[in-house]
C-alpha positions as YAML, in Angstrom:
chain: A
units: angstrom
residues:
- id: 1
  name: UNK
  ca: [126.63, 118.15, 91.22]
- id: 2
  name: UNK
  ca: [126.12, 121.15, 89.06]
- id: 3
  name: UNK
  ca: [126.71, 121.16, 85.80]
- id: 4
  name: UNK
  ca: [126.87, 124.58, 84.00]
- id: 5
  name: UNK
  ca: [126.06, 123.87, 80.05]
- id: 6
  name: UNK
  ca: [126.45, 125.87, 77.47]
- id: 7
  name: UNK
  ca: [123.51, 129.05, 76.55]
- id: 8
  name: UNK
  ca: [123.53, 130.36, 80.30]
- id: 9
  name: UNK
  ca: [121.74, 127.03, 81.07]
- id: 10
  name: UNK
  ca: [122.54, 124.51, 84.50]
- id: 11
  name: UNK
  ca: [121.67, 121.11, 85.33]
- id: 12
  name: UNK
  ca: [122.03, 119.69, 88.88]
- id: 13
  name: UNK
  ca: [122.11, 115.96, 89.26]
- id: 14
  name: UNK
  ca: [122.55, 113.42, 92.14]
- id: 15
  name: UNK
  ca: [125.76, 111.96, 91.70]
- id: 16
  name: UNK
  ca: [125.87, 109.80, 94.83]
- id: 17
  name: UNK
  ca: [124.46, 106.81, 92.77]
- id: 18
  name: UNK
  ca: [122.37, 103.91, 94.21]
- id: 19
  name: UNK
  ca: [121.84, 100.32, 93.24]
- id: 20
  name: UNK
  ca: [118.46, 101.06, 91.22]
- id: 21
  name: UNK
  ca: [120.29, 103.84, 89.24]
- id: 22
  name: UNK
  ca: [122.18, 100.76, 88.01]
- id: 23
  name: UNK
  ca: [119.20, 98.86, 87.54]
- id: 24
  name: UNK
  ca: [117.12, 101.15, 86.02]
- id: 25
  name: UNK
  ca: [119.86, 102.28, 83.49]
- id: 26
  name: UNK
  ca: [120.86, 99.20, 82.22]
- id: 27
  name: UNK
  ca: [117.42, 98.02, 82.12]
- id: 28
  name: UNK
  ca: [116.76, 100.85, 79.45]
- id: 29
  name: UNK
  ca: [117.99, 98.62, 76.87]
- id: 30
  name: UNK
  ca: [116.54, 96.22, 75.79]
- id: 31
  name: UNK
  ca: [116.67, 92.87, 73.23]
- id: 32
  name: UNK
  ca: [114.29, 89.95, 71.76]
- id: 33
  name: UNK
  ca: [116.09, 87.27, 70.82]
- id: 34
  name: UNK
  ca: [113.87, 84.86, 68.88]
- id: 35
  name: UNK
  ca: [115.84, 81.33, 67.59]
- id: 36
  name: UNK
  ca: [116.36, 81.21, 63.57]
- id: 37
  name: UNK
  ca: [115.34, 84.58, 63.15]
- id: 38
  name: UNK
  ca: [118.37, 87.67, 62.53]
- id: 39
  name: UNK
  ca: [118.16, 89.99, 65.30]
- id: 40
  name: UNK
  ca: [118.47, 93.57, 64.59]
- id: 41
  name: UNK
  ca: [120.42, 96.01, 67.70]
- id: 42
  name: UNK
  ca: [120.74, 99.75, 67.38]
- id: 43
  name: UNK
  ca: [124.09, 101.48, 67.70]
- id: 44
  name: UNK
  ca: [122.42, 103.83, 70.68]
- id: 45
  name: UNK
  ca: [123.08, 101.52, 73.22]
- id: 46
  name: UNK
  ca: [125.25, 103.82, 75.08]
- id: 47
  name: UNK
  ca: [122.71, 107.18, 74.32]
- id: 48
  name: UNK
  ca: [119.69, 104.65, 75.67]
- id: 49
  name: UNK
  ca: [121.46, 104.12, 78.99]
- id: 50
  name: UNK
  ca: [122.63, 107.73, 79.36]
- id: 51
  name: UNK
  ca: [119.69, 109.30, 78.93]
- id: 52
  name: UNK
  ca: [118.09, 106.60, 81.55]
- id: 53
  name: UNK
  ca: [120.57, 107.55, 84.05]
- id: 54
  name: UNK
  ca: [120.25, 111.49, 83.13]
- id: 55
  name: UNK
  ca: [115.91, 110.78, 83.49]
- id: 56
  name: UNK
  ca: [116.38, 109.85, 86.97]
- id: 57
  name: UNK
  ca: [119.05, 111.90, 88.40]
- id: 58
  name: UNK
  ca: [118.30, 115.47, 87.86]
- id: 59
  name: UNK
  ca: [116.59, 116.54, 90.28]
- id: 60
  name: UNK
  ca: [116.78, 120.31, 89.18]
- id: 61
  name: UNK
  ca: [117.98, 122.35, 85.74]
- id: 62
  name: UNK
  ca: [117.00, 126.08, 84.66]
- id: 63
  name: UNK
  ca: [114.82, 125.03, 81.56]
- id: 64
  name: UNK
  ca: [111.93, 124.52, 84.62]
- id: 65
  name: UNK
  ca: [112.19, 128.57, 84.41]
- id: 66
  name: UNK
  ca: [112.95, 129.05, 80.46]
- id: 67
  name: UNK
  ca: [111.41, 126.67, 78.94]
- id: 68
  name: UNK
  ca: [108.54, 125.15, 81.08]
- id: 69
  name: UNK
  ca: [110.17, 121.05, 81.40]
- id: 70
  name: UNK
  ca: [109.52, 119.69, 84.16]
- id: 71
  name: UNK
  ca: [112.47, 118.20, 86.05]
- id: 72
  name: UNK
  ca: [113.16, 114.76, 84.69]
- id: 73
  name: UNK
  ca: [113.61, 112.89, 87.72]
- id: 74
  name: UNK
  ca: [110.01, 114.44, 89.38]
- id: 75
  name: UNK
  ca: [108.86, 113.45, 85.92]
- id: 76
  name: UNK
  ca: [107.90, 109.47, 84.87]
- id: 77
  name: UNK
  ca: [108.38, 110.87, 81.47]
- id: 78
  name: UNK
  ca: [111.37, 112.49, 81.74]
- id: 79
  name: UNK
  ca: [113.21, 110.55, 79.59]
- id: 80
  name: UNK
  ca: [111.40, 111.74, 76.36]
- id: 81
  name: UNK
  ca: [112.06, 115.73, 77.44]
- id: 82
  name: UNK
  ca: [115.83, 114.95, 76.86]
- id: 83
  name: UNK
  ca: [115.25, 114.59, 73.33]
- id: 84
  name: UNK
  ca: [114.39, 118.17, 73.21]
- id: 85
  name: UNK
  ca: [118.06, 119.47, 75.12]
- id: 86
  name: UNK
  ca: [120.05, 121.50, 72.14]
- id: 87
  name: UNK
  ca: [122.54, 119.17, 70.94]
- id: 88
  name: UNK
  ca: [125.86, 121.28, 72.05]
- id: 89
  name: UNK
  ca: [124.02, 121.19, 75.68]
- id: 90
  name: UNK
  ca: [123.18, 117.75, 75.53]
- id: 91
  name: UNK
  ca: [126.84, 117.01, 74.40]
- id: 92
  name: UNK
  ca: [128.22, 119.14, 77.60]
- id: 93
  name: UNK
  ca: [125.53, 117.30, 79.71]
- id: 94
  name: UNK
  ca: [126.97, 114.19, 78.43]
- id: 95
  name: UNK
  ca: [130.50, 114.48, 79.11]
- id: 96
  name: UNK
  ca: [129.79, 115.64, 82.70]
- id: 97
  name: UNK
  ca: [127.95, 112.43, 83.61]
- id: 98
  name: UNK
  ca: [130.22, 109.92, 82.05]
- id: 99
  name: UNK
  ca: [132.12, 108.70, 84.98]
- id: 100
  name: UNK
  ca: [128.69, 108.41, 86.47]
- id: 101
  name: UNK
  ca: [127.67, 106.65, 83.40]
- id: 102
  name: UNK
  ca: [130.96, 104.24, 83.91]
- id: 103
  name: UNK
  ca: [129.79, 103.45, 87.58]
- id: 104
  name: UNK
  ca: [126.85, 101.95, 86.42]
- id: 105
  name: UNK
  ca: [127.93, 99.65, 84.11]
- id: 106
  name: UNK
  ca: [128.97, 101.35, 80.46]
- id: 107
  name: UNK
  ca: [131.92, 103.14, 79.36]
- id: 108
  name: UNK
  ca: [135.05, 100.05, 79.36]
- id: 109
  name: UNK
  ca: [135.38, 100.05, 83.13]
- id: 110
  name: UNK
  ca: [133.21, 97.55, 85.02]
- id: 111
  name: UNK
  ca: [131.37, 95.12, 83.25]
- id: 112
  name: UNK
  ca: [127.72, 95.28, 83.65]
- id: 113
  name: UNK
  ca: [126.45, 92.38, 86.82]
...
């Protein structure tokens, strides 16, 4: 699926979703628990698994050409490069993916396996 965002930029990402995309995004999160000791969990949960499942399905976006990134999901680092996406793109990017987000296990839909 394409994904036109805002600043002339595009992402395309896979959107026919496989069990590891599962895996792999809800394995981004992760907790210690330790008995007698308070625990301490961030509220970017949900940003933690999106940008997991963004890292490994685009598989092409124009900031290859503008800006030099390399495609997250030819990338094993691709999850840090996110970080860098403007925040009104990131937002668009966001909104596009949630039902893809939803299939995986997030969103108030399924409840993660």
């Amino acid at each position: 699926m394409r994904v036109e965002l805002p600043n002339d930029q595009w992402v395309e990402c896979r959107d026919e979703l496989v069990a590891g995309d599962k895996r792999k995004t809800q394995e981004a999160v992760k907790f210690t628990v330790t008995d007698g000791q308070q625990q301490q969990v961030s509220a970017g949960v949900q940003n933690e698994m999106r940008v997991a499942l963004l890292a490994n399905i685009i598989t092409a976006w124009s900031y290859a050409e503008t800006r030099g990134w390399p495609i997250p999901a030819n990338n094993p680092g691709g999850v840090g490069i996110l970080d860098l996406l403007p925040i009104d793109e990131y937002n668009a990017l966001s909104d596009a993916v949630e039902p893809l987000l939803r299939k995986v296990g997030f969103g108030g839909e399924r409840v993660p396996n």
